[in-house]
C-alpha positions in Angstrom: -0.6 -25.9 -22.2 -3.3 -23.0 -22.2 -4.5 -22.5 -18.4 -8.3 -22.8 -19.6 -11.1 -20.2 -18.3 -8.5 -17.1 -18.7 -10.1 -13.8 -17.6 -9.1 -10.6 -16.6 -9.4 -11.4 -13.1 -7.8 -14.6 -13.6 -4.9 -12.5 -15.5 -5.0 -9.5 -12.5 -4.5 -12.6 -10.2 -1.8 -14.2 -11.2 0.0 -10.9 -11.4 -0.9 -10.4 -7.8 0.5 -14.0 -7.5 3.7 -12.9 -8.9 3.8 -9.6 -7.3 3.8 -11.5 -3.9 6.4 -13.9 -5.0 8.5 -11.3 -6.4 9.4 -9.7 -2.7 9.6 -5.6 -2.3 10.2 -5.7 -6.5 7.2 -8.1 -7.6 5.6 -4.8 -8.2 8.0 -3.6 -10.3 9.2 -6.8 -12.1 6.1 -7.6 -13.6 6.0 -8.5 -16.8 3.1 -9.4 -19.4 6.0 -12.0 -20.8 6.0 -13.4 -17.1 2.3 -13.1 -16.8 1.6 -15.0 -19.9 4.6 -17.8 -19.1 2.6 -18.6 -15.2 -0.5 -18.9 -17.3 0.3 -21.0 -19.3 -0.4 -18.7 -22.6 1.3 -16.8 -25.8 1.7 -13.1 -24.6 -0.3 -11.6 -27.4 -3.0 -14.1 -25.8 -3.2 -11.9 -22.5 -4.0 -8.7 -25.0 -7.7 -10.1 -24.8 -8.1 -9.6 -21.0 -5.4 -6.5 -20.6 -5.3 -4.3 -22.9 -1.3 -3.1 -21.7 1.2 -3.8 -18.7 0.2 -0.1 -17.6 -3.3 -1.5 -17.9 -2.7 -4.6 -15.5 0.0 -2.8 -13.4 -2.9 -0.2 -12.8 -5.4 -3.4 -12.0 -2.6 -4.3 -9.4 -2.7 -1.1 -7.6 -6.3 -1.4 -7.6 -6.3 -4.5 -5.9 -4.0 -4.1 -3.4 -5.3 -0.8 -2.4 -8.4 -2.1 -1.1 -6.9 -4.7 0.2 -4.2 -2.7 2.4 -7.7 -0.3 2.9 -9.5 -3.1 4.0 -6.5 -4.0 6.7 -6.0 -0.4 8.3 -9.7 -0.3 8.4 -10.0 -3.8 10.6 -6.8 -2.7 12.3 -7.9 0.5 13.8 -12.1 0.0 14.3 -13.2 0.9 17.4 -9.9 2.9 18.1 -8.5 6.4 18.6 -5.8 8.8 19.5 -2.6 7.4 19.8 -4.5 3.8 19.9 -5.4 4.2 16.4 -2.4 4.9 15.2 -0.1 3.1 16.5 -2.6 0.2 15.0 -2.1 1.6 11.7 1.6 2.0 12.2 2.2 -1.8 13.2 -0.9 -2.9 10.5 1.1 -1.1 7.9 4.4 -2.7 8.5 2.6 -6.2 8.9 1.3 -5.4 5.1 4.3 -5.0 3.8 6.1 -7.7 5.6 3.5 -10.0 4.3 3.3 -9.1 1.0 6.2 -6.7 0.0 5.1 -6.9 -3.8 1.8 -5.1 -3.6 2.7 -3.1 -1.1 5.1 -1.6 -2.8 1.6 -1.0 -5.4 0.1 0.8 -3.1 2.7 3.6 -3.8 1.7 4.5 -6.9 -0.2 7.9 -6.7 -2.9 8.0 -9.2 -3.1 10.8 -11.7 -6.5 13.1 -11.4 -6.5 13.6 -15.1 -6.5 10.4 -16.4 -9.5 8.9 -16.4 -7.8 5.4 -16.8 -6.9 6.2 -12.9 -10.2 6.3 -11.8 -10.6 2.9 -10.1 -7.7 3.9 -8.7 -8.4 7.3 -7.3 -11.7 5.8 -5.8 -9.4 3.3 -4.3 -6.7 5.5 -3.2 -9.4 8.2 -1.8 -10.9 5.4 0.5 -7.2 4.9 2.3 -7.0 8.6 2.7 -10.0 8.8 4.2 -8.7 6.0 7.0 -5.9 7.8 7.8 -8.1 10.9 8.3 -10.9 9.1 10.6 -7.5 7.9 12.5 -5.8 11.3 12.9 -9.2 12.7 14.2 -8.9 11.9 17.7 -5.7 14.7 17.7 -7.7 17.7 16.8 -6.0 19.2 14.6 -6.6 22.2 13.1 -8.2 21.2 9.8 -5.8 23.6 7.1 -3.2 20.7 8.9 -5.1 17.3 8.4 -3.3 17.0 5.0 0.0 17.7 6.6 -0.6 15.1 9.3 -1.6 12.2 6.5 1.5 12.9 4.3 4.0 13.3 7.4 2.4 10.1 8.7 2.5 8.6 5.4 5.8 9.4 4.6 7.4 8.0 8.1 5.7 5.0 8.0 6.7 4.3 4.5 10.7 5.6 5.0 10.7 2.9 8.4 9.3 -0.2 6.2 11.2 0.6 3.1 14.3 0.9 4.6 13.0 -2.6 6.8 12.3 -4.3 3.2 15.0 -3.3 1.4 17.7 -4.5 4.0 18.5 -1.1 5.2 18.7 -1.8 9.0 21.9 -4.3 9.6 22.5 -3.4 13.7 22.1 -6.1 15.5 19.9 -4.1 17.9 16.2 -4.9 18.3 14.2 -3.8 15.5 10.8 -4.0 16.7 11.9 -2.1 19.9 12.9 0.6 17.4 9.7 0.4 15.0 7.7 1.1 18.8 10.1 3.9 19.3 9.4 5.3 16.0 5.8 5.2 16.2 6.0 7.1 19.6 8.1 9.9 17.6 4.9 10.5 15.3 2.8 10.5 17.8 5.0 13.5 19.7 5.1 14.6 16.1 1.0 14.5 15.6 1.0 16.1 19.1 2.6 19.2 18.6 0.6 19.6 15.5 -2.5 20.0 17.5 -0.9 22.7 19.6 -1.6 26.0 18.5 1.3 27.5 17.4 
């Protein structure tokens, strides 16, 4: 039976729905065919409120953007220095324990030139611009800031990844390590600041 009231958000929904359900490869995994089944509807049906999968994966990325924005932002308010970050760090690896799916979403780098990515340049530009206001409190030298967000980025992401996927099977105290990890980018923040 047809789920009645289908609209795009309604559609862009229940793929966030299934995203979430779907663990670190909801994101991936989606499917207008799976879309279409949760709803209730034909396929072809969900053509009138998406006009592709890159359409509605795009709508996904959107979404969860702003919502992982909206989490480092609460996370690290009223923060700085190593404070902030750290917040970040541990907000960012709740995220993606919570809802694997869409944070694997957040990944996907929008392209410049398409203006179908717009929405989602907007989106991605607002995160950016938390991690900046974070990495402020080091000082660093401004031709670096980039540097900072990706290397930040990039650690963050390798730790929970790894987390996700299963990667880490020692018995030893994961938590203990994340904490010892975020200490390494701070050191690694730190001597970014020094002048070299």
């Amino acid at each position: 039976m047809a789920r009645a009231g289908l609209s795009r958000a309604a559609v862009v929904a229940i793929a966030l729905e299934l995203v979430d359900a779907g663990g670190p490869t909801g994101f991936a995994d989606l499917s207008l065919a799976k879309v279409a089944a949760q709803a209730g509807v034909a396929t072809p049906s969900l053509y009138k409120h998406v006009g592709s999968l890159a359409a509605l994966r795009r709508e996904v990325s959107v979404v969860s953007v702003e919502d992982f924005t909206r989490v480092l932002t609460d996370a690290t308010v009223g923060l700085a220095g190593p404070d902030a970050v750290a917040a970040l760090a541990h907000a960012t690896r709740r995220y993606a324990r919570a809802h694997p799916g869409r944070y694997a979403a957040v990944q996907v780098a929008p392209d410049p030139d398409d203006p179908a990515d717009a929405a989602l340049s907007v989106a991605a530009g607002r995160s950016v611009q938390v991690v900046a206001a974070v990495l402020r409190g080091f000082d660093l030298p401004e031709d670096r800031t980039i540097d900072a967000i990706r290397s930040v980025r990039a650690s963050l992401h390798g730790f929970v990844a790894l987390e996700l996927g299963g990667g880490y099977r020692l018995p030893d105290d994961l938590d203990r390590s994340f904490d010892v990890h975020v200490h390494q980018v701070l050191a690694g923040l730190a001597s970014l600041s020094r002048p070299s």
